[in-house]
mmCIF file of the C-alpha atoms, coordinates in Angstrom:
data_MODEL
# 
_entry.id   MODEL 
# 
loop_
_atom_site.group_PDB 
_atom_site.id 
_atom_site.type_symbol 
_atom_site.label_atom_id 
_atom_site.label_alt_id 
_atom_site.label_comp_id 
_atom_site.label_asym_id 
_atom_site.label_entity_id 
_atom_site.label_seq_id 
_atom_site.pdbx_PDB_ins_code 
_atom_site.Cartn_x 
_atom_site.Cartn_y 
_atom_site.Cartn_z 
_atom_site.occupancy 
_atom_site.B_iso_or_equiv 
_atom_site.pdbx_formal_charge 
_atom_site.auth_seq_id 
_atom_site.auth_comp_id 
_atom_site.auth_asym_id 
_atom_site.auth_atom_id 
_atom_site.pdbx_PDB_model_num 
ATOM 1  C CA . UNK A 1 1  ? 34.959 -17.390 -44.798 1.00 0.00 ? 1  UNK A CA 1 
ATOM 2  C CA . UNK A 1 2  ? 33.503 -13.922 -44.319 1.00 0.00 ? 2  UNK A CA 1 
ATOM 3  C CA . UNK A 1 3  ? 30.941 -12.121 -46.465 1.00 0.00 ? 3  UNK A CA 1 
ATOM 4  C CA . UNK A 1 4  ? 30.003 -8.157  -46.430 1.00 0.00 ? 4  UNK A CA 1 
ATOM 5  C CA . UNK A 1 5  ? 27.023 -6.862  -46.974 1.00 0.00 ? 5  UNK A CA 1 
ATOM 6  C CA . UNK A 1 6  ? 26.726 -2.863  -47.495 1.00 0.00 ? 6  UNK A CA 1 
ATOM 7  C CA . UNK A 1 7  ? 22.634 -1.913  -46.223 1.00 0.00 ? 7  UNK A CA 1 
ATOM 8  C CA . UNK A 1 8  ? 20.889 0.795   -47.767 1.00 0.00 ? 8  UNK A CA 1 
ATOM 9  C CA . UNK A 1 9  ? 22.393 3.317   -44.804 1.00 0.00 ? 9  UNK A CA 1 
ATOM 10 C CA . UNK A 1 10 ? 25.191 3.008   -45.464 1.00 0.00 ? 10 UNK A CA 1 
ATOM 11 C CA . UNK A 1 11 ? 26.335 0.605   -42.465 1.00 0.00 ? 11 UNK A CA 1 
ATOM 12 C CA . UNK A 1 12 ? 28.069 -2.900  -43.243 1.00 0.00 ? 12 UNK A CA 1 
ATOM 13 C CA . UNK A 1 13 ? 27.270 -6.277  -41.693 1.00 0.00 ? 13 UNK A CA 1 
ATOM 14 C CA . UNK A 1 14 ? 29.767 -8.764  -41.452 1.00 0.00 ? 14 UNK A CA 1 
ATOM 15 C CA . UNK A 1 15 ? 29.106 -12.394 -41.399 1.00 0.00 ? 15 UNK A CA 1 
ATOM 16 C CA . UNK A 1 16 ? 32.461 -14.380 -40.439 1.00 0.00 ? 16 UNK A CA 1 
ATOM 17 C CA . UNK A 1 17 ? 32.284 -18.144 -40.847 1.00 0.00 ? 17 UNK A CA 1 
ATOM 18 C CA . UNK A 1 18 ? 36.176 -19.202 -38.407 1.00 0.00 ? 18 UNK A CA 1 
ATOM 19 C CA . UNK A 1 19 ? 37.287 -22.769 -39.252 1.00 0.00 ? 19 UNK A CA 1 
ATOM 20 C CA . UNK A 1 20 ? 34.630 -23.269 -42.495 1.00 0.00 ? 20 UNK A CA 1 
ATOM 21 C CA . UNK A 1 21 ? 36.067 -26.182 -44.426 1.00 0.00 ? 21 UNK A CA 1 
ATOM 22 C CA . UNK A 1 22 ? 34.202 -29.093 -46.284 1.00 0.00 ? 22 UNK A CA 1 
ATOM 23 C CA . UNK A 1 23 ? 34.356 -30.861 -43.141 1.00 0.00 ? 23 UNK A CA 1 
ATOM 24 C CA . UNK A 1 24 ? 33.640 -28.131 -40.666 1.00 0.00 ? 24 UNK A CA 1 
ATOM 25 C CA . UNK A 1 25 ? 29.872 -27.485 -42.203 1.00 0.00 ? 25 UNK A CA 1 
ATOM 26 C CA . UNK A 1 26 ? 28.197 -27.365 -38.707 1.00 0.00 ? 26 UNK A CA 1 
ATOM 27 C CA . UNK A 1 27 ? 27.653 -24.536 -36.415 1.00 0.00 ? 27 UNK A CA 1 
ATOM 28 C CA . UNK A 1 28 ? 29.111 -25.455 -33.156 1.00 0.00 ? 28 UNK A CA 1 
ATOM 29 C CA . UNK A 1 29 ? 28.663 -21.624 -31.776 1.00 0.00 ? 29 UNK A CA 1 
ATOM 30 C CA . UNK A 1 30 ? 27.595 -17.818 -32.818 1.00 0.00 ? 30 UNK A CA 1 
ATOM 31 C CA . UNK A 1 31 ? 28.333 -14.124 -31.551 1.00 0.00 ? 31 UNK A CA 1 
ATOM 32 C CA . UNK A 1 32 ? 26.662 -10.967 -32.778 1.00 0.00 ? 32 UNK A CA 1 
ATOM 33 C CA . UNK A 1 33 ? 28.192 -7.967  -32.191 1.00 0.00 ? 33 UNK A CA 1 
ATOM 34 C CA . UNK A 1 34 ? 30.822 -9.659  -30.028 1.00 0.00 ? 34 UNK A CA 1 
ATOM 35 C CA . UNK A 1 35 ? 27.705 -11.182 -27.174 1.00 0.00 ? 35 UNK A CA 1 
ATOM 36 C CA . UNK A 1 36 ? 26.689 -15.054 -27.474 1.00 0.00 ? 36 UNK A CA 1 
ATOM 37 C CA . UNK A 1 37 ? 23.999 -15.638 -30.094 1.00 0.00 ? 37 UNK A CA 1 
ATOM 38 C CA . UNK A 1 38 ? 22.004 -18.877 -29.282 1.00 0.00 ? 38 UNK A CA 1 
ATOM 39 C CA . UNK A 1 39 ? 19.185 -18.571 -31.983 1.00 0.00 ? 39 UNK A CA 1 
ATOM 40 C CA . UNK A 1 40 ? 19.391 -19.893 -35.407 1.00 0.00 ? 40 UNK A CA 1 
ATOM 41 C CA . UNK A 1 41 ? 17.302 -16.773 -36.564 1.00 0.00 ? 41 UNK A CA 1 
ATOM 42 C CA . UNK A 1 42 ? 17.310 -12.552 -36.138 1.00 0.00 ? 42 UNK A CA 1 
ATOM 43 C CA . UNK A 1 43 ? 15.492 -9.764  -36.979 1.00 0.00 ? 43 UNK A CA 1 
ATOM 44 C CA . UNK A 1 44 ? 15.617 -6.673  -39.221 1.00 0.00 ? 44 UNK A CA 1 
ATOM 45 C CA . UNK A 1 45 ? 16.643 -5.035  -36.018 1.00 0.00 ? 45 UNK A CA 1 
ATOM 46 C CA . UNK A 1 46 ? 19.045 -7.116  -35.294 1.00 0.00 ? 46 UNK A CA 1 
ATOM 47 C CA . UNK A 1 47 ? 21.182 -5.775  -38.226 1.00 0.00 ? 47 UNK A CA 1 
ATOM 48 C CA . UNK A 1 48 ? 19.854 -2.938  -39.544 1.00 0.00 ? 48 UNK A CA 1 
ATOM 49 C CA . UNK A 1 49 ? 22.618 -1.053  -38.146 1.00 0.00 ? 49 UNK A CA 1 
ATOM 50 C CA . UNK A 1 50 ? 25.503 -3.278  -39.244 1.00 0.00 ? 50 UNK A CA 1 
ATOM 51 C CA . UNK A 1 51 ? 27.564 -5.262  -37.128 1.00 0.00 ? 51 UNK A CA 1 
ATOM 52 C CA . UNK A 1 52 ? 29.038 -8.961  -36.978 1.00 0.00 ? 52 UNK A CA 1 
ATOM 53 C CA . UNK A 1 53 ? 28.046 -12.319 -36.666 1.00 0.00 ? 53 UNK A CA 1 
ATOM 54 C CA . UNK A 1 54 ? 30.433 -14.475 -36.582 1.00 0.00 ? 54 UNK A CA 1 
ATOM 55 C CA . UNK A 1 55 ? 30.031 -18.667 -36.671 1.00 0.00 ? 55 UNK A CA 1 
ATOM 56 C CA . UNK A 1 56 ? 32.462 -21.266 -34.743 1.00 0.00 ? 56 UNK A CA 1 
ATOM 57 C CA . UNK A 1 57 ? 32.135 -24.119 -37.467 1.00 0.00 ? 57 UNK A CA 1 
ATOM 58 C CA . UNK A 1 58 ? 33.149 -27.450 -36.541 1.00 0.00 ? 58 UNK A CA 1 
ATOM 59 C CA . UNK A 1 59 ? 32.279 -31.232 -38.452 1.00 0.00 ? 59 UNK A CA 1 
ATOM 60 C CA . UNK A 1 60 ? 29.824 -32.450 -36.363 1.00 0.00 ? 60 UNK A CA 1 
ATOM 61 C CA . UNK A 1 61 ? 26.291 -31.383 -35.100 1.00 0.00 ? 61 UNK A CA 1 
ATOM 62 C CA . UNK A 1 62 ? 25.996 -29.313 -32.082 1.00 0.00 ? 62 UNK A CA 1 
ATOM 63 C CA . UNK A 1 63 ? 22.534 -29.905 -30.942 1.00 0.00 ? 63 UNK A CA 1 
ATOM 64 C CA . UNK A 1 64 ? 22.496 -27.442 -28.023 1.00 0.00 ? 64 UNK A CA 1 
ATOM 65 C CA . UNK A 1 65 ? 23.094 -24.270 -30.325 1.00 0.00 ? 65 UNK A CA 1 
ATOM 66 C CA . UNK A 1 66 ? 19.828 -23.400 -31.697 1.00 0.00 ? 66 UNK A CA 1 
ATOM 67 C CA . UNK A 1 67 ? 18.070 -25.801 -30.359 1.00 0.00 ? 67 UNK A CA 1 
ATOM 68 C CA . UNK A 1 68 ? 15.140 -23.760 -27.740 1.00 0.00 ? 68 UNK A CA 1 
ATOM 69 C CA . UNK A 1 69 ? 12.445 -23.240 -30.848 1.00 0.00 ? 69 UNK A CA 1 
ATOM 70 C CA . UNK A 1 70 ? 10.659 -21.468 -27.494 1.00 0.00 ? 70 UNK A CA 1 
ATOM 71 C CA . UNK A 1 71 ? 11.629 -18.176 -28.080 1.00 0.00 ? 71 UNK A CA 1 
ATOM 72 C CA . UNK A 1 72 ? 11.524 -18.283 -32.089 1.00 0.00 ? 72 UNK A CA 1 
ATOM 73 C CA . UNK A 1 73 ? 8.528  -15.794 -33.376 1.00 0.00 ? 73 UNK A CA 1 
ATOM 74 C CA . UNK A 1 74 ? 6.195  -17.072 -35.188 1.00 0.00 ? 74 UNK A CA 1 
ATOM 75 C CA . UNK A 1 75 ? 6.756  -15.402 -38.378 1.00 0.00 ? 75 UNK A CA 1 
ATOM 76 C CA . UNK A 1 76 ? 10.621 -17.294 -38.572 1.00 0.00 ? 76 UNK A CA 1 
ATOM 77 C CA . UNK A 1 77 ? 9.222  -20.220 -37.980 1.00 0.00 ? 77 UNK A CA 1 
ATOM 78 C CA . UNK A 1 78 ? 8.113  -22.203 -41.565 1.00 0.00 ? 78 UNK A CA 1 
ATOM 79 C CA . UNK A 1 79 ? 5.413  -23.972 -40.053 1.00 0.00 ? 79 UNK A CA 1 
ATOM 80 C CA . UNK A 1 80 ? 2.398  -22.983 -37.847 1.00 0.00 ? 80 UNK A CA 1 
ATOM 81 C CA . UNK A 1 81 ? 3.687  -23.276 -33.715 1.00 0.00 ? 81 UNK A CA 1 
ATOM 82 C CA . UNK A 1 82 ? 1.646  -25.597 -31.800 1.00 0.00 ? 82 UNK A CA 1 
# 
């Protein structure tokens, strides 16, 4: 349910998985750093200074979270963007 990973300054990012059972294997919503997260992706920058991300798990598909691939750069994506 939550993981903690100590970076090479020292700092600590959290990832907190709430309600993660067998069932609940789906992400129905995210936070980082306590604001909204709506990408299924972040950068270096996004945690190289620690932090949290926490997951709202649920057993069935939320296609809305994750879902604009608009604003995804290309080097996240694993195949070329048309």
């Amino acid at each position: 349910n939550e993981i903690k990973i100590k970076l090479s300054n020292g700092k600590t990012f959290r990832i907190i998985g709430k309600y993660c059972s067998e069932e609940n294997k789906y992400i129905q919503s995210a936070k980082l750093n306590g604001k909204a997260w709506e990408k299924p992706w972040f950068s270096h920058d996004d945690i190289k200074n620690g932090g949290k991300l926490e997951f709202i798990m649920g057993d069935k598909r939320n296609t809305e979270w994750g879902s604009d691939m608009n604003n995804v750069p290309p080097s996240a994506l694993p195949y070329p963007k048309n």
